[in-house]
C-alpha positions in Angstrom: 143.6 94.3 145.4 146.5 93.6 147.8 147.0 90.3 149.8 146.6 90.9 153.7 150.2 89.9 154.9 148.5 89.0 158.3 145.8 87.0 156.3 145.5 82.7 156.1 148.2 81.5 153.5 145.8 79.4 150.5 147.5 77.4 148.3 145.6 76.9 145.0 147.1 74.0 142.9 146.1 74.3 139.2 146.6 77.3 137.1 143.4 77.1 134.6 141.0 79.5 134.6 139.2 78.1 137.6 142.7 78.3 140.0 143.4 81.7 138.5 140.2 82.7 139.4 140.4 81.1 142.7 143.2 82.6 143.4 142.3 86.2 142.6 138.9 85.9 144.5 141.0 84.9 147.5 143.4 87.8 147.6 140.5 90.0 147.4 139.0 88.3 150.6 142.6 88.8 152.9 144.4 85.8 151.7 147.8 85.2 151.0 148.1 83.1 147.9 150.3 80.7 146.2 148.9 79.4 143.0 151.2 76.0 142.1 151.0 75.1 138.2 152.2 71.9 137.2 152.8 72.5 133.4 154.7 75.6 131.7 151.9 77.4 131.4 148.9 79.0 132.6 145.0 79.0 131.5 144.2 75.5 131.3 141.8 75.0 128.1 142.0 78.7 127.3 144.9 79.3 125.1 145.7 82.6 122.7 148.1 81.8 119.5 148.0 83.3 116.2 147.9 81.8 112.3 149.9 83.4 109.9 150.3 85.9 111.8 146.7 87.1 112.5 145.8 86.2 116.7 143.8 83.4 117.3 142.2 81.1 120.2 143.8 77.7 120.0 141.3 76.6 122.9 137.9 78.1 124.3 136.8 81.1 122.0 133.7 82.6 123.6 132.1 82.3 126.7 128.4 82.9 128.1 127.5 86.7 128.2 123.7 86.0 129.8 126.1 84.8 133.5 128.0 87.3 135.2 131.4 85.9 136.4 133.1 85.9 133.6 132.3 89.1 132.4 132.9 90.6 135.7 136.6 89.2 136.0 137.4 90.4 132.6 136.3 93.9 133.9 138.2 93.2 137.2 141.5 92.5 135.7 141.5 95.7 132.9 139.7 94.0 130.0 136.2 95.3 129.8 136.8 97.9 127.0 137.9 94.8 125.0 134.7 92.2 125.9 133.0 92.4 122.1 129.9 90.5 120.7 130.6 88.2 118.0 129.5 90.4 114.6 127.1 87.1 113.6 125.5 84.4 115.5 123.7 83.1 112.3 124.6 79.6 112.4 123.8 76.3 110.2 123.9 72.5 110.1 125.7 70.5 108.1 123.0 67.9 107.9 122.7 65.4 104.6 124.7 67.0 102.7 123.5 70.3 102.6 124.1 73.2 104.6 120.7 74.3 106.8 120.0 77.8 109.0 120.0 76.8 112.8 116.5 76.6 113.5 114.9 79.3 116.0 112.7 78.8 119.0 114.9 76.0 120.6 115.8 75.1 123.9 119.3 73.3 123.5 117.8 71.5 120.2 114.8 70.7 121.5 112.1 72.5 119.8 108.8 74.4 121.1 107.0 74.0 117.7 107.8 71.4 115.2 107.2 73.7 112.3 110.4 75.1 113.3 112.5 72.6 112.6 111.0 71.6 108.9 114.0 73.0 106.8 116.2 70.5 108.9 114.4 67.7 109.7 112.2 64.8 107.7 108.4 65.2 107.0 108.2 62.0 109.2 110.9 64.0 112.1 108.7 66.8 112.2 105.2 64.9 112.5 107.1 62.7 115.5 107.9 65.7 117.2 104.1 66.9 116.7 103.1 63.6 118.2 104.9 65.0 122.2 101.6 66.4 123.0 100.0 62.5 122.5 102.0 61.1 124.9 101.2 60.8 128.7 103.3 62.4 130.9 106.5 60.9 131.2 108.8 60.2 135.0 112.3 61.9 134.8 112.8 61.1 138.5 116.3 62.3 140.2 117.6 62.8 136.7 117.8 61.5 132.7 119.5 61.3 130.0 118.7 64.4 127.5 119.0 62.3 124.3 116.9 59.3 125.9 114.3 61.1 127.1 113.8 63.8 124.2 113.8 61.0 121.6 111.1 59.4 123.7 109.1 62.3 123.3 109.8 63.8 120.2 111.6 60.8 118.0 115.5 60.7 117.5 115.8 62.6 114.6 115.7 66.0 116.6 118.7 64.0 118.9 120.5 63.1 116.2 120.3 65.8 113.8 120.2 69.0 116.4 120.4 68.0 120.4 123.6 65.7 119.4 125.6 68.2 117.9 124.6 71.3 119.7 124.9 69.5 122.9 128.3 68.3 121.4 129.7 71.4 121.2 129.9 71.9 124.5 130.4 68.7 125.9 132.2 66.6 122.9 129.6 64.0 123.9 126.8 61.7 123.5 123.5 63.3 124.0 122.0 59.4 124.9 124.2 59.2 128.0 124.9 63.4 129.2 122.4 64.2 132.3 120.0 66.9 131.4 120.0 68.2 134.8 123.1 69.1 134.6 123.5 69.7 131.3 119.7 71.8 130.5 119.1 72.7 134.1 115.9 74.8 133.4 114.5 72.4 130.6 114.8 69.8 133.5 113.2 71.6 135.9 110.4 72.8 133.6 109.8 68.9 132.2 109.4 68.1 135.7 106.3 70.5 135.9 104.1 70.1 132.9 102.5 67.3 131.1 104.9 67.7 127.5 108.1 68.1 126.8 106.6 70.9 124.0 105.3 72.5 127.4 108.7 72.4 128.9 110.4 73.9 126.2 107.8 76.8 125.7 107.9 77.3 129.6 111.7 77.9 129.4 111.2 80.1 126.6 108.8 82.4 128.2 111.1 82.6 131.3 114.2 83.5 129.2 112.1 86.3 127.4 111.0 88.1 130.7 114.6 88.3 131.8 116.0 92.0 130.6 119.3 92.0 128.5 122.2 92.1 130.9 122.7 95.9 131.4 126.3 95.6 132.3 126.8 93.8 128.6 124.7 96.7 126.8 127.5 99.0 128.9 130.1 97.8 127.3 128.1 96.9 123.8 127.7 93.4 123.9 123.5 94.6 124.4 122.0 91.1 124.7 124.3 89.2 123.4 124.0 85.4 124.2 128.0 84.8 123.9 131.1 87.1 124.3 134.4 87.3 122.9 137.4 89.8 123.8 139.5 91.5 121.2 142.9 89.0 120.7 141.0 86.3 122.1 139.8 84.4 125.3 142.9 83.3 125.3 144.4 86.5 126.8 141.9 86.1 129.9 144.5 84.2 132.0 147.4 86.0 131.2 145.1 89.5 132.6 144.1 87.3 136.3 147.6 85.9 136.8 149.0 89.5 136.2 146.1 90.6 138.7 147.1 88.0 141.0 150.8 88.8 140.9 149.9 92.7 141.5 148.0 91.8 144.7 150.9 90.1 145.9 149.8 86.9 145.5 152.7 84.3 144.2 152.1 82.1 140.7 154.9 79.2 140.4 154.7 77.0 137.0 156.4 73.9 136.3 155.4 73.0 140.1 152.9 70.3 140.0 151.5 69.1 143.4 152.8 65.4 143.9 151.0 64.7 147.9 149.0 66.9 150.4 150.1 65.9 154.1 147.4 66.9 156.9 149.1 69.3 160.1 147.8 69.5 163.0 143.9 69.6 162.8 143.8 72.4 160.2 146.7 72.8 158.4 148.2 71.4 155.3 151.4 71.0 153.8 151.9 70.5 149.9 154.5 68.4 148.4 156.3 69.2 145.3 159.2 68.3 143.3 161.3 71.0 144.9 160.0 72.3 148.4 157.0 71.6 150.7 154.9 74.2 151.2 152.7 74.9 155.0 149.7 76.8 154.2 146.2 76.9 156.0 143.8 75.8 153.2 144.0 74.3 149.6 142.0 74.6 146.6 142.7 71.9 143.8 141.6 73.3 140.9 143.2 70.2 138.7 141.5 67.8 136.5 139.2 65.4 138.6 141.8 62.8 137.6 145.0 64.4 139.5 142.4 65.6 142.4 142.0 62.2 142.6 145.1 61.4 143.6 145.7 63.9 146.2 142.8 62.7 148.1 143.4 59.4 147.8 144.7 59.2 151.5 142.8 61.8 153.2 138.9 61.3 151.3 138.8 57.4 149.6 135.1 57.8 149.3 135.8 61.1 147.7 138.6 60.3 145.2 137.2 56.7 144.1 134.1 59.0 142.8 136.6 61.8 141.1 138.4 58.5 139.7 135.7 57.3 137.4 134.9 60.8 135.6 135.3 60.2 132.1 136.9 63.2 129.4 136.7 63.5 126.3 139.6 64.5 124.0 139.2 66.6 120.7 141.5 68.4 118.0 141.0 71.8 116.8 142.2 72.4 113.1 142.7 75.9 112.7 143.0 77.1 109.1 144.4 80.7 107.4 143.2 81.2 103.9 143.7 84.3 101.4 140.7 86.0 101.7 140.4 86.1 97.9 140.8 83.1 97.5 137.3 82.1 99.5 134.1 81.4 98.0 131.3 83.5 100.1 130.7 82.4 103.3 127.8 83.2 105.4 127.1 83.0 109.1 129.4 81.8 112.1 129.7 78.1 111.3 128.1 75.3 111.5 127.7 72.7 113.3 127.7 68.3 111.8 125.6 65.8 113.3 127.7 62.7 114.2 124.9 60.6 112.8 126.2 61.7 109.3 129.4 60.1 109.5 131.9 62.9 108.8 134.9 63.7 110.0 134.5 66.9 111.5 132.0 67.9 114.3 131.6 71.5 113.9 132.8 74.7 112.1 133.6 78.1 113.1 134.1 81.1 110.9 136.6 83.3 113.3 136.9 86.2 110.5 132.9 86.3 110.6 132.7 85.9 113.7 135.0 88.0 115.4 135.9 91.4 114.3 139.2 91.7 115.9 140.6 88.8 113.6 139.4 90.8 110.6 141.2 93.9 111.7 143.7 92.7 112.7 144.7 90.8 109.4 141.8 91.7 106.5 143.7 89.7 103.9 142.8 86.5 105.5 140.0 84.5 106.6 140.7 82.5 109.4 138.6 79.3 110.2 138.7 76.0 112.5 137.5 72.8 112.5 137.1 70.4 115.7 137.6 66.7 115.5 136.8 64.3 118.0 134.0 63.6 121.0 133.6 61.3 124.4 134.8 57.8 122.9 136.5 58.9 119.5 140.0 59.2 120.6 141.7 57.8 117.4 141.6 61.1 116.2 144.2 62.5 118.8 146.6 60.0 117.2 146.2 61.5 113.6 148.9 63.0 112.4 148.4 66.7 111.8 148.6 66.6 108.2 145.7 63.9 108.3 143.8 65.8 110.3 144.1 69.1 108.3 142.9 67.0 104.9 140.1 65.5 106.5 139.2 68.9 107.3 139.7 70.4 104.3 138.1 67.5 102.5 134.9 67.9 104.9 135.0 71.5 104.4 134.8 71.2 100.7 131.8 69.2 101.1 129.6 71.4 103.0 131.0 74.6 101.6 132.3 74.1 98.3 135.8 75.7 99.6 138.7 74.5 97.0 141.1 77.2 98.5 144.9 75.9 99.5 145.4 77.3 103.3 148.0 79.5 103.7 149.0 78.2 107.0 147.3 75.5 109.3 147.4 74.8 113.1 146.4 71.7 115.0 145.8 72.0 118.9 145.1 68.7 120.5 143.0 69.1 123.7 143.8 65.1 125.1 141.0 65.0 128.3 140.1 67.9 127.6 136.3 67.9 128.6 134.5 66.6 131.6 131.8 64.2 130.7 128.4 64.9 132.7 126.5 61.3 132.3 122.7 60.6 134.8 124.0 61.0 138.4 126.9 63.5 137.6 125.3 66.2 140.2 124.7 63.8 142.5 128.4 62.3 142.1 129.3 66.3 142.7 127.1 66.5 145.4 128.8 63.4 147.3 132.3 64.4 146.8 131.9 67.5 148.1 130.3 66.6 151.2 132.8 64.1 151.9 135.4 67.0 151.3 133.7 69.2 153.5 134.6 67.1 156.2 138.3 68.1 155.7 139.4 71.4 157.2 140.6 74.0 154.9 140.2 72.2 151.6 138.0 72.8 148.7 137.4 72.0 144.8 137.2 73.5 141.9 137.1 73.4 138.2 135.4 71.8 134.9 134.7 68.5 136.4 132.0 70.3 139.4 129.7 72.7 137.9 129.9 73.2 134.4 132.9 73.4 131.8 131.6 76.8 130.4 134.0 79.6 131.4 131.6 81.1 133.9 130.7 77.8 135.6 134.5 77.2 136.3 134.5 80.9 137.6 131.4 80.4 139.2 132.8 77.6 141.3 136.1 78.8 141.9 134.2 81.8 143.8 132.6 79.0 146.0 135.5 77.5 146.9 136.9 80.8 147.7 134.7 82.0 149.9 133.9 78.9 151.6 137.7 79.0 152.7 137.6 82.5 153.3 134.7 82.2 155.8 136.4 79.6 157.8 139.9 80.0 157.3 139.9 83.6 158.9 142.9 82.7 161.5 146.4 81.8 159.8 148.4 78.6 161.0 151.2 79.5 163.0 154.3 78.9 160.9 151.8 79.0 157.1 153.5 80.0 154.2 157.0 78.5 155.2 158.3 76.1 152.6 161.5 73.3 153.1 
């Protein structure tokens, strides 16, 4: 991959995982590319670190093997041979008081038989959810809220004690207020077509068991793996596209946040930092929706009074090194803690269970983390570390009997961390961007469009790529200056 020197000059402020990807995506169609990071480093919510000295992720730790961009960037930046399936997916909930297998045949939580769900549910829980195929037909219209309309169909106990905190791992939100459209895409769909939500869920089921396992994952041994790791960590992911980018001549510059974007001419752009200004042809902000914001503030009102009101959610992740002697037997992944139950703690993972490389990398230790925090919970963030490791530990205790001292502990705060996707999101998106289209040369990307999965961000970087690449094929006479 080697930038066209002759190509349009794209700068891409934000160096996550979305700008990185941007950016690489653009050398590869002709571009020349300056990616402008405003903090000292890159990879956004993706961050490698290590415990006692065995390597850790202090951010994102697996990403969704069943969609193709991310495991086809890892391959196009040198990192196939190390894309590995976690050794277990067996996973439990922490649900009063007891530790219970994640029920199977679910779509997101929600059940296509309510005998699945008996271990983890009330006799009373599972006969409501029985009582779906009673109801008439319920209107979703344009969009719903998951936890609303599920409930209405099935009771809340499913919400609260399997939707909420699955759906909460991804979104450190409330399942009453996230759209299932754009959270469950397919369950929305498939609700929209049949008579019960049981239906729906069976419907979806049927579809994702006709689709083959992803033969490029069984090529490199991941089979049909649902997630994917890599060996030292999604953390490593960004360091492997910026040294891509870099090697295709494109330029990376941290400690360089974007401060204004001034229009030139009819087409072109210049982009204001602390230091220089920059001409180029096109822009992709791949920033927070907050900071995107701002920059359009003068050149898309409409457009940055909706990126204005997206809401994130900040969470902790406690991240704990143990003597492996000293554990009591722990099975599975993790598990995951339903708000409803008042703890402190919203999920667990097992990283020496769940990821080989940890465990071969340092077999003396067992390596864990907790997370803390949702949408609206903020008062955790201003825990001090040490609180935040005993709650932990004290929560831990509870579900799993561990007494075991940590050897070492970590504590990552992630403060707007997570887009929040409430009814209307997509249709929100949907308005920004064409209101953004109507600029010349400048596109969006990033957590706050598509997704916040690591594919989705991918995914939409691509987009925004190739939409600039198809209509930025000219340069500006005098791009890539800077004063």
């Amino acid at each position: 991959m080697n930038a066209d020197t002759t190509g349009p000059h794209v700068v891409v402020a934000g160096g996550g995982i979305a700008g990185l990807a941007a950016a690489h995506r653009l050398l590869a169609g002709g571009a020349r590319v300056t990616l402008l990071e405003g903090g000292d480093r890159l990879g956004g919510k993706l961050l490698a670190g290590e415990i006692a000295g065995a390597p850790v992720d202090l951010g994102a730790e697996s990403l969704l093997a069943r969609r193709p961009e991310a495991l086809a960037l890892a391959r196009d930046v040198g990192l196939g041979e190390r894309l590995q399936a976690p050794a277990t997916t067996t996973a439990s909930v922490w649900s009063r008081g007891r530790l219970v297998p994640m029920p199977k045949g679910h779509v997101m939580g929600v059940p296509g038989d309510a005998r699945a769900v008996e271990g983890l549910l009330s006799e009373d829980g599972v006969r409501r959810i029985g009582q779906d195929g009673d109801l008439p037909p319920t209107e979703i219209g344009d969009d719903t809220a998951i936890g609303a309309y599920v409930a209405a169909r099935m009771g809340h106990e499913v919400v609260d004690r399997l939707v909420e905190p699955l759906l909460g791992g991804v979104y450190a939100g409330d399942a009453y207020r996230i759209s299932m459209k754009a959270a469950v895409p397919a369950l929305f769909d498939a609700a929209r077509r049949h008579p019960t939500l049981t239906e729906a869920v069976r419907a979806v089921q049927r579809a994702g068991a006709a689709v083959p396992a992803d033969a490029a994952g069984a090529a490199t041994g991941l089979g049909g793996s649902v997630f994917a790791g890599l060996d030292g960590g999604i953390g490593t992911l960004p360091a492997a596209v910026a040294a891509a980018v870099r090697a295709g001549g494109g330029e990376i510059h941290t400690g360089t946040p974007v401060t204004a974007l001034r229009r030139t001419g009819a087409t072109g752009w210049q982009v204001v930092t602390p230091g220089r200004v920059l001409t180029a042809d096109a822009v992709v902000l791949a920033t927070p929706a907050g900071p995107a914001a701002t920059l359009l503030a003068d050149h898309a009102p409409a457009a940055a009074a909706e990126l204005a009101a997206v809401e994130y959610a900040s969470m902790a992740l406690v991240t704990l090194a143990f003597r492996r002697a000293d554990m009591p037997a722990l099975t599975g992944s993790g598990f995951l803690v339903p708000p409803v139950d008042g703890h402190t703690i919203k999920a667990s993972t097992f990283s020496s269970r769940k990821w080989r490389w940890i465990t071969d990398r340092a077999p003396d230790l067992f390596v864990l983390r907790t997370s803390v925090g949702r949408h609206g919970e903020d008062e955790h963030l201003h825990r001090d570390d040490t609180d935040l490791v005993a709650a932990s530990l004290k929560d831990l205790a509870a579900a799993t009997g561990l007494t075991a001292r940590p050897v070492a502990t970590t504590v990552t705060r992630w403060t707007g961390g997570l887009p929040q996707y409430p009814v209307g999101h997509l249709a929100r998106v949907a308005r920004v961007r064409e209101t953004v289209a109507a600029l010349p040369g400048l596109r969006l990307t990033g957590a706050a469009y598509d997704g916040v999965g690591i594919p989705a961000c991918i995914a939409s970087a691509h987009r925004a790529a190739d939409e600039i690449i198809a209509t930025r094929q000219t340069p500006h006479p005098g791009a890539g200056h800077s004063s």
